[in-house]
KEMI-434719 format. One record per residue (C-alpha): residue in one letter; x, y, z. Coordinates in steps of 0.02 Angstrom, whole numbers, padded with zeros to 5 digits, always signed. Example, Ala and Ser with C-alpha at 12.3 -4.5 7.8 and 13.67 -1.06 7.14 Angstrom:
a+00615-00225+00390/s+00684-00053+00357/
This chain:
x+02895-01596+03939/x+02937-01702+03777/x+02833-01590+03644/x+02752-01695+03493/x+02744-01605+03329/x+02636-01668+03183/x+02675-01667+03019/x+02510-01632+02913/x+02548-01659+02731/x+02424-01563+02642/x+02400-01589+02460/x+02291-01500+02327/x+02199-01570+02207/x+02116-01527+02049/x+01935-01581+02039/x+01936-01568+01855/x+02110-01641+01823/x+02051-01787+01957/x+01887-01814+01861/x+01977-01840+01691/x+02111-01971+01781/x+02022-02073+01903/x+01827-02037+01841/x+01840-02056+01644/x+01824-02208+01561/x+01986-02222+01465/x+01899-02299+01314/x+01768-02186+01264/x+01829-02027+01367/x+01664-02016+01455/x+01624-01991+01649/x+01587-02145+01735/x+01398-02118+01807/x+01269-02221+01911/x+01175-02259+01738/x+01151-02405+01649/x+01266-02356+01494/x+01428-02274+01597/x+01415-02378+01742/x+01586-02423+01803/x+01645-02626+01813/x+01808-02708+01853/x+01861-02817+01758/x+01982-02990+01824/x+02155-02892+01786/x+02095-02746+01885/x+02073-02626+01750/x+01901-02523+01760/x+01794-02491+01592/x+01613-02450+01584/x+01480-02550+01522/x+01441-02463+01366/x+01634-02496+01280/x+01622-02687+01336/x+01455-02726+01258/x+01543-02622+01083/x+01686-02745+01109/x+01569-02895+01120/x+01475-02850+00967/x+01649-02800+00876/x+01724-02963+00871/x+01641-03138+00822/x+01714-03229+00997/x+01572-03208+01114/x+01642-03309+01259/x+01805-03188+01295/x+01850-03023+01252/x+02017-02920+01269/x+02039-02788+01405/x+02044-02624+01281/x+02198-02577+01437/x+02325-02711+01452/x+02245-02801+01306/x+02221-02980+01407/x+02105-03111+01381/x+01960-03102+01492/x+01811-03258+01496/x+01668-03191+01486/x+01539-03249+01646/x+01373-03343+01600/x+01292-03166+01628/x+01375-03069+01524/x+01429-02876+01536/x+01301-02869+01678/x+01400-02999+01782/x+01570-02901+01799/x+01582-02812+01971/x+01542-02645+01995/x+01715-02535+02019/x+01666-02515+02212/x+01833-02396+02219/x+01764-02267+02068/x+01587-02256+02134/x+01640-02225+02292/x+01751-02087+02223/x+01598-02034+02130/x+01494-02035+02281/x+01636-01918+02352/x+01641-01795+02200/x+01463-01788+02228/x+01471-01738+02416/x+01587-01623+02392/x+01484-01539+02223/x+01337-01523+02365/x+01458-01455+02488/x+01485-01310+02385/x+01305-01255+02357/x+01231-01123+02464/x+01114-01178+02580/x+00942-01056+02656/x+01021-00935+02777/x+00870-00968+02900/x+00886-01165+02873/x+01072-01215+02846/x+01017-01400+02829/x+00885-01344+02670/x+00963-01360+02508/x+00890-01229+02408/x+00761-01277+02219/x+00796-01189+02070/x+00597-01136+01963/x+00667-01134+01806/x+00490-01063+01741/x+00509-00927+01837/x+00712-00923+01866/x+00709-00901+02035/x+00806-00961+02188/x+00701-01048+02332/x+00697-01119+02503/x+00523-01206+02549/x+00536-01153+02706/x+00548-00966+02677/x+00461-00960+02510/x+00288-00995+02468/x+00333-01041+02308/x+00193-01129+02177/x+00244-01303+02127/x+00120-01363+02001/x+00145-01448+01841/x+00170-01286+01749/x+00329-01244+01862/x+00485-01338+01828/x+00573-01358+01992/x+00738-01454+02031/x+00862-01427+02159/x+00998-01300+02142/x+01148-01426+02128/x+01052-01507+01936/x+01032-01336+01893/x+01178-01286+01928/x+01240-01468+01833/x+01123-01426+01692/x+01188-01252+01668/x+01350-01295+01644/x+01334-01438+01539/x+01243-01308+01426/x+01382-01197+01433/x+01510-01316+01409/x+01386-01385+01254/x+01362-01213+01172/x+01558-01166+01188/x+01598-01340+01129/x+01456-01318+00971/x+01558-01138+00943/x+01710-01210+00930/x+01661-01386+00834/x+01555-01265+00701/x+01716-01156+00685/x+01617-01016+00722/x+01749-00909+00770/x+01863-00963+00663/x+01738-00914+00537/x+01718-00732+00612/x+01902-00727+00595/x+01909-00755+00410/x+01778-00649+00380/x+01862-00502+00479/x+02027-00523+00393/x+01960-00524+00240/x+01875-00357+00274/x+02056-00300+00317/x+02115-00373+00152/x+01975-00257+00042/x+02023-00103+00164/x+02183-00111+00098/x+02134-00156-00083/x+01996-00010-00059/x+02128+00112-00008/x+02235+00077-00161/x+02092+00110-00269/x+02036+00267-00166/x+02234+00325-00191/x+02226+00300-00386/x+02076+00381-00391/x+02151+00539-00304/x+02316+00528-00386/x+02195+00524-00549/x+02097+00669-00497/x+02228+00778-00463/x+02332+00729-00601/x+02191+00801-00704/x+02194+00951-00592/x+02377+00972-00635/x+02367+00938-00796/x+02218+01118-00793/x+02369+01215-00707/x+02507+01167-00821/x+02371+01207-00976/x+02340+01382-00888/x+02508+01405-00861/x+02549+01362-01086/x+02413+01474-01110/x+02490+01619-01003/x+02639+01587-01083/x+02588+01575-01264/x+02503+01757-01222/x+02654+01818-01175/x+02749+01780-01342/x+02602+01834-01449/x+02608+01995-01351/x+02788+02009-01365/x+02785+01964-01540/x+02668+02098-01593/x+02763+02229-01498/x+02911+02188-01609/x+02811+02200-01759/x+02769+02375-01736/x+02934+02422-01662/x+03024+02355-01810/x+02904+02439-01932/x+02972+02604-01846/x+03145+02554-01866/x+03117+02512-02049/x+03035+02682-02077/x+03176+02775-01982/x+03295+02695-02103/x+03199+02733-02246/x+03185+02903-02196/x+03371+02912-02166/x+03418+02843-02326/x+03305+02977-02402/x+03396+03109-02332/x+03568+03058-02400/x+03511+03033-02558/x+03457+03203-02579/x+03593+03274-02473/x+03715+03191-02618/x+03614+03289-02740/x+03614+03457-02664/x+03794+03466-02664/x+03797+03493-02835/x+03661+03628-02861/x+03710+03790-02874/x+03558+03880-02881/x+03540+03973-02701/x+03337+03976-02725/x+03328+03808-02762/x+03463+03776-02616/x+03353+03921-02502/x+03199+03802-02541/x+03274+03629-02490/x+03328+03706-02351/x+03170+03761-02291/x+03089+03564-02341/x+03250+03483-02225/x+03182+03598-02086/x+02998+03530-02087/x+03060+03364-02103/x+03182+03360-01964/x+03020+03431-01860/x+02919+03266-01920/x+03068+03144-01893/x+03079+03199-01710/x+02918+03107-01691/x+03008+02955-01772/x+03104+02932-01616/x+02964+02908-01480/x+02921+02726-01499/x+02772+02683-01578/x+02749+02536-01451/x+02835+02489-01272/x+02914+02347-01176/x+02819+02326-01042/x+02784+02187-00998/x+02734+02101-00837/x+02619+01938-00754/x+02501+01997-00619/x+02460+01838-00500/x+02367+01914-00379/x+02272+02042-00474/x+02111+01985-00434/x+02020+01827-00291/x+02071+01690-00416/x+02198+01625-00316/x+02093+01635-00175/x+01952+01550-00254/x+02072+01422-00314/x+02124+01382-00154/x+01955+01378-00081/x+01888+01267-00204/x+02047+01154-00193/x+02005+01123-00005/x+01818+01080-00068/x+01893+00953-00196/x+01858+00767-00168/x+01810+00697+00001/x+01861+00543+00086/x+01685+00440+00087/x+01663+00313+00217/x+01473+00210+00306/x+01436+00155+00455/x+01294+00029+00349/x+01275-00135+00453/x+01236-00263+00321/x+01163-00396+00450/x+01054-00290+00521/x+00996-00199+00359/x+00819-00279+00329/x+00722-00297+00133/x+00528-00257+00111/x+00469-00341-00056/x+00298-00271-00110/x+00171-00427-00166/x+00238-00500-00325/x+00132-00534-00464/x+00190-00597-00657/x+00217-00451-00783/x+00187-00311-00645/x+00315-00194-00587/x+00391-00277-00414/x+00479-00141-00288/x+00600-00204-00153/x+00651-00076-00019/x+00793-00091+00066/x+00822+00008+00249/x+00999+00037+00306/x+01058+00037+00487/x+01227+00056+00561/x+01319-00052+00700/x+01188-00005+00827/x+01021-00016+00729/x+01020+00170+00714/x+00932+00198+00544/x+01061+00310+00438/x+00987+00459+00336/x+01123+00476+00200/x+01145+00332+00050/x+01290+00317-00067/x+01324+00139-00019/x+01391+00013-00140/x+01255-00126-00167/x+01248-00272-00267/x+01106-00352-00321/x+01064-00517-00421/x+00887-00580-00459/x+00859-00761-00518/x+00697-00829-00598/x+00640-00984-00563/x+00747-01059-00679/x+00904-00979-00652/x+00890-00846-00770/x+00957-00663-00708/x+00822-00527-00715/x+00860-00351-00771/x+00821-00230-00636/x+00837-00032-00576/x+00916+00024-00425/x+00861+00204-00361/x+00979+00288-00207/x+00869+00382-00118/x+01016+00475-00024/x+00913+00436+00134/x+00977+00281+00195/x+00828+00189+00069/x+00848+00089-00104/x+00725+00030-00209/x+00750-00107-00329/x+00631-00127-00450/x+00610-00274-00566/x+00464-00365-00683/x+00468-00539-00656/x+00415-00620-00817/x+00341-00764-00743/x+00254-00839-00613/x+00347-00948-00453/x+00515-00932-00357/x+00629-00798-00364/x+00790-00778-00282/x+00860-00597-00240/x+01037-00580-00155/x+01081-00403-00109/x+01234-00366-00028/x+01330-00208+00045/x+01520-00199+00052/x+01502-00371-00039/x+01418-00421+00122/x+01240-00519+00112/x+01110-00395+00208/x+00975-00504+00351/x+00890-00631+00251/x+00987-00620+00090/x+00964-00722-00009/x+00779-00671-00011/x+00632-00779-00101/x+00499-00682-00202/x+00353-00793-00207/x+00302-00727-00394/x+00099-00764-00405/x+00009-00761-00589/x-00150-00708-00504/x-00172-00509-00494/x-00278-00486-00342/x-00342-00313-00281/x-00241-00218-00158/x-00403-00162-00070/x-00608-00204-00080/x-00731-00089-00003/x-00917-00091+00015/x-01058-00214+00015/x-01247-00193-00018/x-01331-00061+00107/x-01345+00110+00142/x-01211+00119+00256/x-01051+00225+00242/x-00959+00074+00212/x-01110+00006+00088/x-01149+00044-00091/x-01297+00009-00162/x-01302-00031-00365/x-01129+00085-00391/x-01108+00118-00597/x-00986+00242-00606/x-00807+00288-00527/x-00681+00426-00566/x-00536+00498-00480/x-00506+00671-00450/x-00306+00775-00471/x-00297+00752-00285/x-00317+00563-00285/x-00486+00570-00211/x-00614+00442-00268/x-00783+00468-00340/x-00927+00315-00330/x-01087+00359-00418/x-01208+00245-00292/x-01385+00267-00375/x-01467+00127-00293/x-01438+00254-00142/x-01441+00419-00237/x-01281+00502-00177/x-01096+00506-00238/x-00973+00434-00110/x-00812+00494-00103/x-00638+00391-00042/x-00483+00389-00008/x-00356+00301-00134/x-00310+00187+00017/x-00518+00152+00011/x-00559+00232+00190/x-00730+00330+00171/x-00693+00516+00175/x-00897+00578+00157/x-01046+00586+00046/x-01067+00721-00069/x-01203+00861-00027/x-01323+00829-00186/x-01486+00772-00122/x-01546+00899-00243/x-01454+00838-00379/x-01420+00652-00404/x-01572+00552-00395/x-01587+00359-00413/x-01608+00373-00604/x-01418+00463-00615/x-01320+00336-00718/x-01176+00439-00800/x-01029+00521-00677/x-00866+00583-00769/x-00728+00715-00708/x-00638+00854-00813/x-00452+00874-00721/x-00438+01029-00817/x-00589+01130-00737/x-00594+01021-00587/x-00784+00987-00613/x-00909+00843-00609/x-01029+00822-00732/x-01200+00682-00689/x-01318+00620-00836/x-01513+00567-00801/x-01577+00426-00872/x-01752+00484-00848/x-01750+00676-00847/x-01609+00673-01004/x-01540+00806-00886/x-01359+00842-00868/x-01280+00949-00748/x-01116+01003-00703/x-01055+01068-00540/x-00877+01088-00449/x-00839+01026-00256/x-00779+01123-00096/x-00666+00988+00017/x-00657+01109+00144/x-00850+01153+00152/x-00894+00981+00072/x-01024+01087-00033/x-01059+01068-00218/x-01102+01207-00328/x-01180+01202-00504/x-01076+01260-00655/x-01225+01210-00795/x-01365+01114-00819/x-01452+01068-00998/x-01572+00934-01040/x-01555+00836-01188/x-01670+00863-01344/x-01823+00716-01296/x-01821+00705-01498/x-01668+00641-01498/x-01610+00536-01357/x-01721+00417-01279/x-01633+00349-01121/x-01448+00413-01098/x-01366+00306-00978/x-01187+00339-00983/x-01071+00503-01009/x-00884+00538-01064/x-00782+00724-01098/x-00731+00736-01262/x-00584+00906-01293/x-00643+00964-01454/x-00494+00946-01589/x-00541+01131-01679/x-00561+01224-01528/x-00551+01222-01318/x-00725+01203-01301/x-00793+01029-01192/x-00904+00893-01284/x-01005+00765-01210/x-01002+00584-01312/x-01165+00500-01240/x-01205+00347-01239/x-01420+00329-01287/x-01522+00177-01356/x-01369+00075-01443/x-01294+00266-01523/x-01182+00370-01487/x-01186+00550-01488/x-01107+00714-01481/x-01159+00856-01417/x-01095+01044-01381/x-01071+01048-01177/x-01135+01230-01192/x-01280+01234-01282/x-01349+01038-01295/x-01342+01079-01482/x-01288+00880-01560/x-01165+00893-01663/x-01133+00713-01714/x-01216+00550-01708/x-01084+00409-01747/x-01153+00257-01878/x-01071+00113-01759/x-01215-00041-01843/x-01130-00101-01976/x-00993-00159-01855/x-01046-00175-01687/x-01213-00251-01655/x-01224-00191-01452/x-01139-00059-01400/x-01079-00127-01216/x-00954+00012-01197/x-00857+00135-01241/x-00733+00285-01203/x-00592+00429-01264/x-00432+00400-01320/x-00271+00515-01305/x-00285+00563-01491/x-00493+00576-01487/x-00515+00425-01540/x-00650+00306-01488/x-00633+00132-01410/x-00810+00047-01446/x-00840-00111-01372/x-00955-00257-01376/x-00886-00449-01405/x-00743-00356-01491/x-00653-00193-01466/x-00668-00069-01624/x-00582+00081-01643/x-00666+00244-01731/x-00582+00405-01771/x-00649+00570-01695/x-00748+00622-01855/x-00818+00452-01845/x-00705+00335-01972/x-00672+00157-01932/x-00490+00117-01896/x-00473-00063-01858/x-00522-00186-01718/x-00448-00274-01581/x-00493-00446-01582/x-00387-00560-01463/x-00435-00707-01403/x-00410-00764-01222/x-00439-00933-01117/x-00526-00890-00964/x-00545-00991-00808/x-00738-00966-00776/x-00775-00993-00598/x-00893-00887-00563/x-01085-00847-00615/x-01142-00685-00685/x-01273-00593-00651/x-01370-00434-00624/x-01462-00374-00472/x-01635-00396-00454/x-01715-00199-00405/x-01656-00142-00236/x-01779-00172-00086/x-01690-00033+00026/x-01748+00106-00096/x-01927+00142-00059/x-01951+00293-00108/x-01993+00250-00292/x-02139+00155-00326/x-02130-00037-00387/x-02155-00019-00577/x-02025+00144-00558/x-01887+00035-00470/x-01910-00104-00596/x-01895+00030-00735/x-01749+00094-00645/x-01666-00075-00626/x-01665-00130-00784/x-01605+00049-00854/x-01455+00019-00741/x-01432-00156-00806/x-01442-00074-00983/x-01282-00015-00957/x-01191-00186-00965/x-01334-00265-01069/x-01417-00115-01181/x-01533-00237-01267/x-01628-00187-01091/x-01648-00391-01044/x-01511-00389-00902/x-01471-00568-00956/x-01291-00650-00911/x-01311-00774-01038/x-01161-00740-01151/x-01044-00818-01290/x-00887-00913-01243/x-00800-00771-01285/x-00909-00652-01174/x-00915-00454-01199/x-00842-00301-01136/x-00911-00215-01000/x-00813-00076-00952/x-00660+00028-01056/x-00534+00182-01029/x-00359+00234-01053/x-00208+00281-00953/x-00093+00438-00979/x+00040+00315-01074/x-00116+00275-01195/x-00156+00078-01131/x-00319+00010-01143/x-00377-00054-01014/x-00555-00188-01053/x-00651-00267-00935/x-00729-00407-00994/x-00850-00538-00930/x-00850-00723-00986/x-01012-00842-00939/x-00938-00885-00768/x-00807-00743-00732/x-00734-00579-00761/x-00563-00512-00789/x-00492-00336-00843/x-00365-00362-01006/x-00233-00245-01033/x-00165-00177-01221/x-00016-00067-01277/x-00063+00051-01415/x-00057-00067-01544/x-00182-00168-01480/x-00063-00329-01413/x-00140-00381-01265/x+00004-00339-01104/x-00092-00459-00963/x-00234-00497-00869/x-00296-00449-00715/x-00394-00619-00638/x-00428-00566-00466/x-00411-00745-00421/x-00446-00744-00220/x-00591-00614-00239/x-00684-00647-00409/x-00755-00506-00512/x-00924-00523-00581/x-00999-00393-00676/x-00867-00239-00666/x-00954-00084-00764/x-00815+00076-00738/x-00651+00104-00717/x-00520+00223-00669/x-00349+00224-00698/x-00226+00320-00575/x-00035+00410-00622/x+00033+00274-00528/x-00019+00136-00610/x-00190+00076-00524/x-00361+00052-00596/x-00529+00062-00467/x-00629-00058-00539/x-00844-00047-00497/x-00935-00220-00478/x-01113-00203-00501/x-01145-00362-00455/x-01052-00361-00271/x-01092-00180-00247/x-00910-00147-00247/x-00757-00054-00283/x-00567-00146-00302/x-00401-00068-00332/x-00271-00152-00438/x-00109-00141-00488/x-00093-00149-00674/x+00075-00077-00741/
């Protein structure tokens, strides 16, 4: 039996490798495809190009009738249709058509239906077969089948690595690593001067200890030898003495006189044996571990200097900037995290920062470590728009850097609370604010006849027990830190009263009450607490009928009445200065001394953008228990306080007048003032230059009649008008 072998040749082939040779238009490098643009055509010396380099060839040359193969660079006619009338490469597409097969080949099919090809949802990323799966196909679920995806996924990936490399991303990363390397060395040469320089100085302590020691030792050596030489010069002395005199006896013949010499060489030899104990020793000797200085040495040796190293993140780090506003104090805080977005709890890092005004200009600024893993860079911009802030860590930009500070000119209030009602939330003709040592806040609300008290982030806390005590005709509240007290003034009953309040039993308890002499005040409408300058004891300066008095907060007795007509006209407002002093306002701002002297004025002027009307309240119709010719009395008492001519009118000059004053701890005046279509609050330094303005641009101010000025920098402000209170920043 004649066997037959057969000899199967079997030969591999790259799919990739045969794409790129047979598949790949040699002119433009780009797979041949069934589309319009790559489709493959033969051209009459057998070379195959697509259809996208021939038309470029066409348009490239000014022959239109032939063109050159871009392969073997022969003249081809071109037929009367054109690009479109070359045959298609029947040999590529059919490779193409095989490529394809064998691309589908590969793809797993449904394990229950081997001839389903399984979809691809790429809403919902999931694998499919229709006819195991129940799967929604609506026009909100993108499915295709699993061979695009899986086309579509790599062309991704082969688009993102390519974008990687094109971008020189990594490259990039690896210049940016290396050069880290490059400043770790450069860092650890500084770090080793910096030690060599630290113990250097150490050494150069020891080597002065050890001069010291030394220069002891000489000085003690040297006054040893003093005294031991003294003894020697005395012994000689002594010596010489004796010879002398032993010369001299030799030729006396006297035996008394020789009997009585005799007797004076005894005693002396008896004194001169003391000559020859030394007066002083030589011992001498250095004791080095006589005590735990060398053992303190060497502990505190091992304690100094430290190797200091972070684990900061600078990418990851992230900057909060506060709202920015033109001549106010702008914080930036800064929150450091390490590789993993762990937040780190010690500082010490190196930062750098740069701000830019909008036109290039660097700002001066403060950086604060909190040795917490937080920094705070404060800065004033001096102007309104753009500002650019790079801050960097191990010269490395932090997340966002460089940041944009969107500078506004507008100072708007960081919080608004109440509206007209009787409501927690509601305030009902509010005149008066203070603020306590705790940061609470007070609202006189008279149109409702109770005292509200806040928080300083404006959340409503309670009302203060004093149904007893403040009735609708209370127009005066002030606050004395020292004592902790309130103290309430009555239009109508010229009654003061003062009285202290329990936060835990939210209880009030009266301290004094005194009316005011009916002879001499007619309608007191507004309070402040005066320290008098000869003594401790508390004043009251009130504020009655255009005057301004002073009385004794003990007795009522008055003990001033300040002569404010020659100057100011209408008193609008007033209130204490550090010094005593008095800041009297009505168009103008005058300044009077505590025994009543006029110092000077402050007279600025100010262009104002008047927006908004001005005007008073007409009597509140949620108070009923007054009657009608009561509430209007009441109503126009309260609208005394901004107009004390008692008309309530809002008709003003250009220039308006001031409606509400007080002073910070630093001694800045702070004036609000309303114009015939707006309000603002003006700042001034002590010498009366005016700082800036607060314009509350977004939520208008209208008739603002008290303020109160926090340690921080803040000032409540009380709109009558809006039955209102605002905080602002305005340092």
């Amino acid at each position: 039996m004649t066997s037959i072998s057969t000899l199967v040749e079997t030969i591999n082939i790259n799919a990739k490798d045969f794409t790129e040779h047979f598949l790949t238009c040699s002119t433009c490098i780009n797979q041949y495809s069934s589309d319009i643009e790559h489709q493959p055509k033969l051209l009459p010396c057998s070379h195959t190009v697509c259809r996208q380099c021939l038309e470029r060839i066409i348009h490239s040359q000014p022959r239109t009738d032939a063109i050159k193969c871009p392969i073997c660079r022969e003249h081809i006619l071109l037929p009367r249709g054109g690009v479109t009338s070359f045959p298609p490469s029947f040999i590529v597409n059919q490779l193409l058509d095989l490529m394809l097969r064998l691309r589908r080949d590969v793809i797993p099919k449904c394990l229950c239906h081997t001839n389903e090809e399984l979809l691809f949802c790429e809403t919902c990323d999931k694998i499919f077969c229709m006819l195991c799966d129940e799967h929604q196909i609506s026009a909100e679920h993108t499915v295709v089948p699993f061979s695009l995806a899986i086309k579509r996924m790599n062309e991704i990936l082969f688009f993102k690595a390519s974008k990687s490399i094109s971008i020189g991303c990594l490259d990039q990363a690896y210049k940016i690593v290396n050069s880290e390397i490059i400043r770790l060395d450069s860092s650890m040469e500084k770090a080793a001067e910096a030690i060599n320089r630290s113990f250097n100085e150490i050494k150069t302590y020891v080597e002065n200890r050890r001069h010291n020691l030394l220069q002891s030792l000489k000085t003690t050596k040297d006054s040893k030898l003093r005294i031991l030489n003294d003894q020697l010069n005395v012994i000689l002395n002594e010596k010489m003495k004796i010879e002398h005199e032993c010369a001299i006896f030799q030729q006396q013949s006297d035996i008394h006189v020789l009997t009585q010499r005799i007797q004076e060489l005894n005693d002396r030899i008896e004194r001169m044996s003391l000559l020859g104990e030394p007066r002083e020793n030589s011992f001498m000797k250095f004791e080095f571990r006589h005590n735990q200085a060398l053992q303190d040495l060497a502990r505190s040796l091992n304690s100094v200097g430290r190797i200091r190293v972070s684990s900061t993140y600078p990418p990851l780090c992230k900057a909060k900037i506060d709202p920015a506003v033109s001549n106010l104090q702008c914080c930036i805080q800064i929150e450091t995290v390490d590789y993993n977005g762990n937040i780190r709890v010690d500082g010490g890092d190196p930062l750098t920062v740069n701000i830019w005004d909008p036109y290039g200009k660097l700002c001066e600024y403060d950086l604060s470590d909190k040795q917490s893993g937080s920094y705070y860079i404060t800065f004033r911009p001096m102007m309104s728009g753009k500002h650019k802030v790079d801050i960097r860590i191990f010269d490395r930009p932090i997340s966002g850097s460089p940041l944009t500070v969107d500078v506004t000119k507008h100072n708007n209030p960081l919080w608004y609370f109440g509206k007209r009602g009787r409501n927690n939330t509601e305030l009902s003709m509010p005149v008066g604010v203070v603020v306590d040592s705790t940061d609470f806040i007070y609202v006189l609300d008279p149109g409702n006849s109770r005292i509200k008290k806040l928080t300083s982030d404006g959340q409503f806390v309670t009302h203060l027990d004093v149904d007893n005590l403040i009735e609708s005709t209370c127009t005066g509240l002030a606050y004395h830190s020292s004592s902790d007290t309130f103290t309430v003034i009555d239009y109508r009953t010229k009654c003061i009263t003062e009285f202290s309040f329990d936060n835990s039993s939210s209880q009030i308890q009266i301290i004094n009450r005194l009316t005011c002499s009916s002879k001499i005040f007619c309608e007191p409408v507004q309070i402040q607490l005066v320290n008098s300058i000869t003594d401790s004891r508390l004043e009251y300066l009130i504020l009655d009928s255009n005057q301004l008095h002073l009385i004794d907060s003990q007795t009522g007795e008055l003990l001033k009445t300040y002569d404010t007509k020659s100057k100011i006209k209408t008193i609008k407002s007033y209130t204490v200065g550090l010094k005593n002093e008095l800041y009297i306002a009505d168009k103008k701002i005058h300044i009077y001394s505590y025994d009543g002297q006029y110092i000077k004025q402050i007279n600025h002027q100010q262009q104002i953008d008047t927006t908004t009307d001005i005007q008073i309240h007409n009597e509140p119709d949620l108070i009923t228990s007054l009657g009608v010719n009561q509430q209007k009395r009441r109503s126009k008492v309260i609208a005394s306080i901004i107009s004390p001519d008692g008309k309530g009118s809002t008709t003003t000059t250009n220039r308006g007048f001031y409606t509400a004053l007080c002073v910070d701890s630093n001694g800045l005046l702070l004036a609000a003032k309303c114009e015939k279509q707006s309000a603002i609050i003006e700042i001034y330094d002590q010498n009366g230059i005016l700082l800036r303005v607060i314009d509350s641009y977004s939520n208008r101010l209208k008739r603002p009649c008290s303020l109160a000025v926090t340690q921080d920098g803040c000032v409540y402000c009380v709109d009558l008008t809006t039955d209102s209170i605002r905080k602002y920043r305005y340092a």
